[in-house]
Every structure is written in C-alpha cells, then in structure tokens.
C-alpha distance (Angstrom), angle and dihedral (degrees) to the residues before:
residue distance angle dihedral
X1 . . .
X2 3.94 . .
X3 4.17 87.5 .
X4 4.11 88.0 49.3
X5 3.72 91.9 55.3
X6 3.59 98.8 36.4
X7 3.85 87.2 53.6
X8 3.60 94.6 43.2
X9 3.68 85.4 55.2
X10 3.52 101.7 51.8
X11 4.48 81.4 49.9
X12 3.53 85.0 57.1
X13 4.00 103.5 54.4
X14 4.02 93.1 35.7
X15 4.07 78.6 55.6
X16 3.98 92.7 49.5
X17 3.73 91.3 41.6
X18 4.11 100.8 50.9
X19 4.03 82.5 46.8
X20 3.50 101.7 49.2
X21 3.94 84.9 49.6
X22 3.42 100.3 49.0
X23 3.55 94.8 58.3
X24 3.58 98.0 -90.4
X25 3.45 114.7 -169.2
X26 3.57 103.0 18.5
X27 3.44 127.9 101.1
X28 3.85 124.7 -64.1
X29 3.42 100.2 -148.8
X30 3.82 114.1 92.3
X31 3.92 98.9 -167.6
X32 3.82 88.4 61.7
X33 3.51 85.3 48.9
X34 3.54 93.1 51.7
X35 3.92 94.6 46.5
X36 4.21 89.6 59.1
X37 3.51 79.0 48.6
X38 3.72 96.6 55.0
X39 3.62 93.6 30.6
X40 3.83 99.1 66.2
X41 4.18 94.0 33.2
X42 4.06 96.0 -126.0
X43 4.02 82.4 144.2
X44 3.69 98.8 46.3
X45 3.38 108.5 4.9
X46 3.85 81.2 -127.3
X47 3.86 117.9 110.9
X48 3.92 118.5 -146.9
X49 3.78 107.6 -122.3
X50 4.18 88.8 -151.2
X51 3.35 98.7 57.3
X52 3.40 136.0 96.0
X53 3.75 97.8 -87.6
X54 3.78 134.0 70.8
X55 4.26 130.8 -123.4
X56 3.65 118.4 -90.5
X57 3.92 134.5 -169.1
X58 4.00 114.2 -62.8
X59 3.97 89.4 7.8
X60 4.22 108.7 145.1
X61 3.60 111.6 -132.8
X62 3.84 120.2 -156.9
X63 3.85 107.3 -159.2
X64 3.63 85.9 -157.9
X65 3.37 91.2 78.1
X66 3.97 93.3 48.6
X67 3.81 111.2 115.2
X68 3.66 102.9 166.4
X69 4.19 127.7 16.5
X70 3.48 124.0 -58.5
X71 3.39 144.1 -172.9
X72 3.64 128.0 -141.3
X73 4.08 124.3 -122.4
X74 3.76 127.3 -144.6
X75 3.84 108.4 -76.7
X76 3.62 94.4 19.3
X77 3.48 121.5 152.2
X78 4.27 122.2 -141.0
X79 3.63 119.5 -156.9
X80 3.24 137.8 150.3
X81 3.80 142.2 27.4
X82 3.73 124.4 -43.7
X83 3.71 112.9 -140.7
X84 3.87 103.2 164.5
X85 3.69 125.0 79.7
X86 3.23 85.7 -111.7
X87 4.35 134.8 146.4
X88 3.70 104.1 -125.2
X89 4.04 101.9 -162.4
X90 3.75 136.2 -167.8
X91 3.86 119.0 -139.0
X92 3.91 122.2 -123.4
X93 3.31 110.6 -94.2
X94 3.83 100.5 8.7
X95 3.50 124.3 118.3
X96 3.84 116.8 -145.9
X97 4.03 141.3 -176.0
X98 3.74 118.5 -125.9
X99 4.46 98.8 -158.5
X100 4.33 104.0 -174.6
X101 3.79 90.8 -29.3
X102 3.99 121.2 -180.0
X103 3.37 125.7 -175.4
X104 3.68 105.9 166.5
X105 4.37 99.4 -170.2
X106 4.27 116.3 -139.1
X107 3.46 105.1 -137.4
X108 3.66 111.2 -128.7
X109 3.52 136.7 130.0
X110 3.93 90.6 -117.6
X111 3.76 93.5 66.6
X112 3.86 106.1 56.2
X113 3.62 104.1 175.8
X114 3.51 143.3 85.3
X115 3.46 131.2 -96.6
X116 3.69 94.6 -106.3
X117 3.98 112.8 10.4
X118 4.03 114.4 -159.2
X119 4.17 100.6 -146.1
X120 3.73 87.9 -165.1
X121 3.92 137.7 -22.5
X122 4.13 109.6 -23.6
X123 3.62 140.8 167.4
X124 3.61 124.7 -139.7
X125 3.96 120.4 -158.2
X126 3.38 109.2 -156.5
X127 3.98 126.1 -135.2
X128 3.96 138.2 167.5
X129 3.85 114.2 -15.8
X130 4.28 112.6 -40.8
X131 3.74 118.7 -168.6
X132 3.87 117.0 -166.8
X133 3.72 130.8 -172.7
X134 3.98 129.3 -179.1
X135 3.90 111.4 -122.0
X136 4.10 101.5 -141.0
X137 3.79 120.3 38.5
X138 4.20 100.6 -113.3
X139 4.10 83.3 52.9
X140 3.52 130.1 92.5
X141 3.71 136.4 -127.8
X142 3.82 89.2 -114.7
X143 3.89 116.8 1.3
X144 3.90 120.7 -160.0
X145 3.87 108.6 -155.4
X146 4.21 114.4 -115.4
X147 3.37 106.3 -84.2
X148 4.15 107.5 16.9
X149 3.71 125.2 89.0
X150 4.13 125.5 -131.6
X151 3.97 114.0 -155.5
X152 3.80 117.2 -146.3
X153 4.01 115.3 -147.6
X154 3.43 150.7 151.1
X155 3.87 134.5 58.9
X156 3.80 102.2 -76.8
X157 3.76 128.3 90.0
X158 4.06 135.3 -109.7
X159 3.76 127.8 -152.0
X160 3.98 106.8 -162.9
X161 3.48 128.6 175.9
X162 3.90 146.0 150.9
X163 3.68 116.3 -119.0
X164 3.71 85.8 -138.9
X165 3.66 138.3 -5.9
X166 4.09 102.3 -12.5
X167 3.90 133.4 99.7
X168 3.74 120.6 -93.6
X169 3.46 93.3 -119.7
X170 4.08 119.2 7.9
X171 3.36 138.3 20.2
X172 4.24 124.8 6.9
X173 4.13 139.8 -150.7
X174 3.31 96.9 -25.8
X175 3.46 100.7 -26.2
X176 3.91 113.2 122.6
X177 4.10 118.4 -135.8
X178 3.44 139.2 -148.4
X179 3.95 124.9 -117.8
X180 4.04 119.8 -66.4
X181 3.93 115.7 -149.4
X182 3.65 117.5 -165.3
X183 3.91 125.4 -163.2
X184 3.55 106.3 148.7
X185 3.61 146.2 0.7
X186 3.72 130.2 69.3
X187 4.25 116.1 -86.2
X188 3.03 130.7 -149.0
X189 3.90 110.2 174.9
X190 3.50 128.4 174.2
X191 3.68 123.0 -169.0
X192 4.10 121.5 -153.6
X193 3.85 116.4 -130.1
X194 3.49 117.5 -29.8
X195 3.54 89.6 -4.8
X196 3.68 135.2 125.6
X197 4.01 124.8 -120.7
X198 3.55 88.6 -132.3
C-alpha cells in the first residue's frame, strides 16, 4: 500500500511540474498572446497605433504602420514615413518628438487636413531632418487650431509646406491659426500662393 501511494505521489508532482511549465494556466490562445506582446512594444519597442492599446510616454511611433488617423500622446515619439492618407494629430497639451518624420500630403479634396494638425497647444522637439507636406490645397503643412499655441524645439530641422495655397506652418485658405513659438530647430517653411511661410 505504502509503494501505491508513494508512486501515486511521485504521478502527481511530475503532473504539477509538466503543467506549471507548459504554461499552465495561462491562456491558450497565442494571438492574444501576441497582441499583449505587440501592445506594450517588448519586441520592437514600437507600439501599433491600431491595435487594441493606447500611446504612452517615451513610446516610438512608426507612421508607417499608420492605417487610419491618429493622434499623438504626450511623450510620443514620430518616425518614419507616412504612407496612408491618413490625419496624424497632436493632443492638447502633449508635447511630442518628430525623429526623420515625412509626411508627404496627397492633395485632394477628400483629405482636408493638414499634414500635422495641432488639436490644442503642443510642443514639437525637433530631431534629424523632418519634411512635412499638407494633404489638400487650402491646408497647411502644420496647422495650429485658432486660439492654441504649438512650440517648436530641439536641434533638428523641419521642412513644411502647403501643397497649395496654405502657410508652411499655421493657419490655411481662409482658415485662421493659432500662435507659433519657435526656440529651436532649423525652419524651413514654405507657404503656397499668396501664402505666408509662417
């Protein structure tokens, strides 16, 4: 009887262990899994703006991999080429890094935005070489909303300009702006017809 239980014993642990290593418990779905994964970047260290999660401080965001709009967090970090007609935003309040960012705008009448839209006041640290281009014609490269300012920084440079008849950086075809504060960076900001750089 002692040899039964001491056998049925030993069973029972090799059970426990195999289970506990095989990810007992835990959830047997791998493509859930692989969205946490995703979702908080340990892979990349890039987080996928359409998934199921949100941006958080210091997260890298490719706009390659932008498919529909977005809009940046505090601490966010752009990089990368945008290749969907898509609005790339900037929170209120937030203050986010653009790292060799271009956003080349489509001028149609279907996209009627700029190439980066300011919700609210911003900042915008500047680093490596950023080229920005309003997608429809009245829009500018980077519009500040009436009444909210955006702060330019860092050591980088920006490229802006309309793909038509907007500011560089501001306000577009009669479209009125916000104020633009600049305390670092190099500018380069080309207004469309009639239009100012800045």
């Amino acid at each position: 009887m002692k040899r039964f239980i001491s056998l049925f014993l030993i069973v029972l642990m090799f059970c426990a262990v195999i289970s506990v290593g095989c990810g007992g418990g835990g959830s047997d779905d791998p493509k859930q899994s692989e969205q946490f994964t995703n979702d908080i970047g340990e892979d990349t260290g890039e987080y996928d703006p359409n998934g199921e999660g949100r941006g958080t401080s210091g997260r890298v965001i490719n706009l390659s991999t932008i498919t529909a709009d977005y809009t940046a967090q505090d601490g966010e970090v752009l990089t990368g080429n945008l290749a969907a007609m898509a609005k790339i935003s900037i929170a209120d309040g937030a203050t986010v890094t653009l790292k060799n960012v271009h956003i080349n705008g489509y001028n149609s009448i279907s996209y009627k935005f700029a190439g980066l839209n300011c919700a609210g006041d911003a900042t915008i640290i500047l680093e490596g070489r950023n080229d920005i281009k309003g997608f429809y014609e009245k829009y500018p490269g980077i519009y500040v909303y009436e009444g909210s300012t955006l702060t330019i920084n860092g050591n980088g440079s920006l490229n802006a300009s309309s793909n038509g008849y907007a500011a560089g950086i501001g306000g577009g075809y009669e479209i009125p702006f916000g104020t633009i504060v600049i305390d670092g960076g190099t500018i380069d900001a080309k207004g469309g017809y009639g239009a100012a750089g800045i």
